[in-house]
C-alpha positions in Angstrom: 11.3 -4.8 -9.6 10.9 -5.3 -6.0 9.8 -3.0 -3.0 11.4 -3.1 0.4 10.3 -2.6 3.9 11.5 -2.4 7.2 10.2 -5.2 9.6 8.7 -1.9 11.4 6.7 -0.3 9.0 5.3 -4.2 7.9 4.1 -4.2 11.8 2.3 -0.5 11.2 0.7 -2.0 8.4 -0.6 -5.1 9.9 -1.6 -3.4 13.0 -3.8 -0.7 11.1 -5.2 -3.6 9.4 -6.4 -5.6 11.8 -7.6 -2.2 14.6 -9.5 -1.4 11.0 -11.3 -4.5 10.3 -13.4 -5.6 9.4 -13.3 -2.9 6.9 -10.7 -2.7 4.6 -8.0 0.0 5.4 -5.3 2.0 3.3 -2.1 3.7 3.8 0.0 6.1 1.3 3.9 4.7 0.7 6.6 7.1 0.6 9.8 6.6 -0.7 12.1 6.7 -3.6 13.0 4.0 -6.6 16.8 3.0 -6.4 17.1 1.0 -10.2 14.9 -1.8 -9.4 13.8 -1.2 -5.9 11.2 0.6 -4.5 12.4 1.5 -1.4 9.8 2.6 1.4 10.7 5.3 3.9 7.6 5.9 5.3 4.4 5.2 5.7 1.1 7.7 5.5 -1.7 6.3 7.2 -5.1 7.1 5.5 -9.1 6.6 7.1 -11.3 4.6 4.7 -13.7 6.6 4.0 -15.7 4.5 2.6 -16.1 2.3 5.7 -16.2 -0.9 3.7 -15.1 -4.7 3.9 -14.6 -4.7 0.1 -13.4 -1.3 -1.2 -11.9 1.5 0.0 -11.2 5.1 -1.0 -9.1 8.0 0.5 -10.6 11.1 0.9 -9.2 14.3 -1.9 -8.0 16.2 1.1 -6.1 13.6 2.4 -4.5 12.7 -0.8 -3.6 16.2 -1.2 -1.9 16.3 2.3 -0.1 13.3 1.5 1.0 14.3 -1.7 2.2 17.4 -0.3 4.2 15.5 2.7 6.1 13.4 0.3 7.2 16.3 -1.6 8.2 18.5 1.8 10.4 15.4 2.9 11.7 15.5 -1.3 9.9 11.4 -1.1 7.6 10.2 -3.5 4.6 8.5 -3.5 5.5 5.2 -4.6 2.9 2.6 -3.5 -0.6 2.1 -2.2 -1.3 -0.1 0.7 -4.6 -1.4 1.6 -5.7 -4.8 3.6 -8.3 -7.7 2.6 -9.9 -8.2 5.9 -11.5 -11.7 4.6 -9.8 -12.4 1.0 -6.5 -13.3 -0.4 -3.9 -10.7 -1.0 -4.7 -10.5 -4.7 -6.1 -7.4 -6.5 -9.5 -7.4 -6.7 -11.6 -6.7 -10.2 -12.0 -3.1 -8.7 -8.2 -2.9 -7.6 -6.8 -3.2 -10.9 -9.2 -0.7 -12.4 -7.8 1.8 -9.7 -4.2 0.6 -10.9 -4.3 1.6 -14.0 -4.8 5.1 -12.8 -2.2 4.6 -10.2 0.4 3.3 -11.6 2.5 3.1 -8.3 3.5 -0.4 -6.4 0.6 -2.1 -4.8 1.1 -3.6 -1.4 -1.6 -5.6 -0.1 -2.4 -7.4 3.3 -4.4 -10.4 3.6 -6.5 -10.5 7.6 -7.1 -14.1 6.6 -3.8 -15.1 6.0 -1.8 -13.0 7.6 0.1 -12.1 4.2 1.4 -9.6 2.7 2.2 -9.7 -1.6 3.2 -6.7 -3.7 1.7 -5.7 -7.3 2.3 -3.1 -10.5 -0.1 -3.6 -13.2 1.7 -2.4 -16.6 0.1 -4.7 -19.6 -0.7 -7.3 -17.5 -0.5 -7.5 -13.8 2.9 -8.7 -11.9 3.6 -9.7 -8.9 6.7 -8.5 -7.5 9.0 -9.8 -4.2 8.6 -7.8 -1.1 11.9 -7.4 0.8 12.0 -6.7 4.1 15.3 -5.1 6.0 15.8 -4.7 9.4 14.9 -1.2 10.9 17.6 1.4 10.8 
């Protein structure tokens, strides 16, 4: 399994990350699985509303609305991205208990490192390549 990204949508990301921080923020992926890829076609920015450095959590009615924007543009929701401000890109304790009830790819982006790593969590947690493609 591996999830792929335009150069583009890896420069959204970063950039909401670090206009966010120090809080952590969060984004919705959309996009479709191809066999083994997960290919993103869009991203979904979403506010924090917790207004944390260390969690985050997106708001019912913006789930909803991103839910129901995936499904007008026939997408799926197929990964969570959220940023680290000052950690490692690694899943935190209260990451993985959110991944079990989202089983979707999870993209996160370390501030301090200026990294980006990719994550499921089936039995045990994996960490799976990030490809990026040139923009179309």
């Amino acid at each position: 399994m591996q999830i792929v990204l335009t150069e583009s949508q890896l420069d959204i990301l970063s950039k909401q990350a670090k206009e966010q921080s120090p809080n952590e923020c969060c984004s919705l992926l959309f996009g479709k699985t191809k066999g083994s890829k997960v290919v993103v076609s869009e991203v979904f920015p979403a506010q924090n509303i917790e207004k944390s450095q260390v969690n985050f959590t997106i708001s019912n009615d913006q789930l909803i609305q991103g839910y129901e924007d995936a499904e007008q543009k026939k997408l799926e929701v197929i990964g969570i991205f959220h940023s680290h401000p000052d950690s490692d890109a690694y899943p935190s304790s209260t990451d993985k208990k959110f991944m079990q009830i989202n089983p979707v790819v999870w993209v996160i982006f370390s501030i301090k490192s200026n990294d980006f790593k990719a994550y499921l969590l089936d039995s045990q947690l994996i960490e799976i390549p990030i490809i990026t493609e040139e923009n179309s």
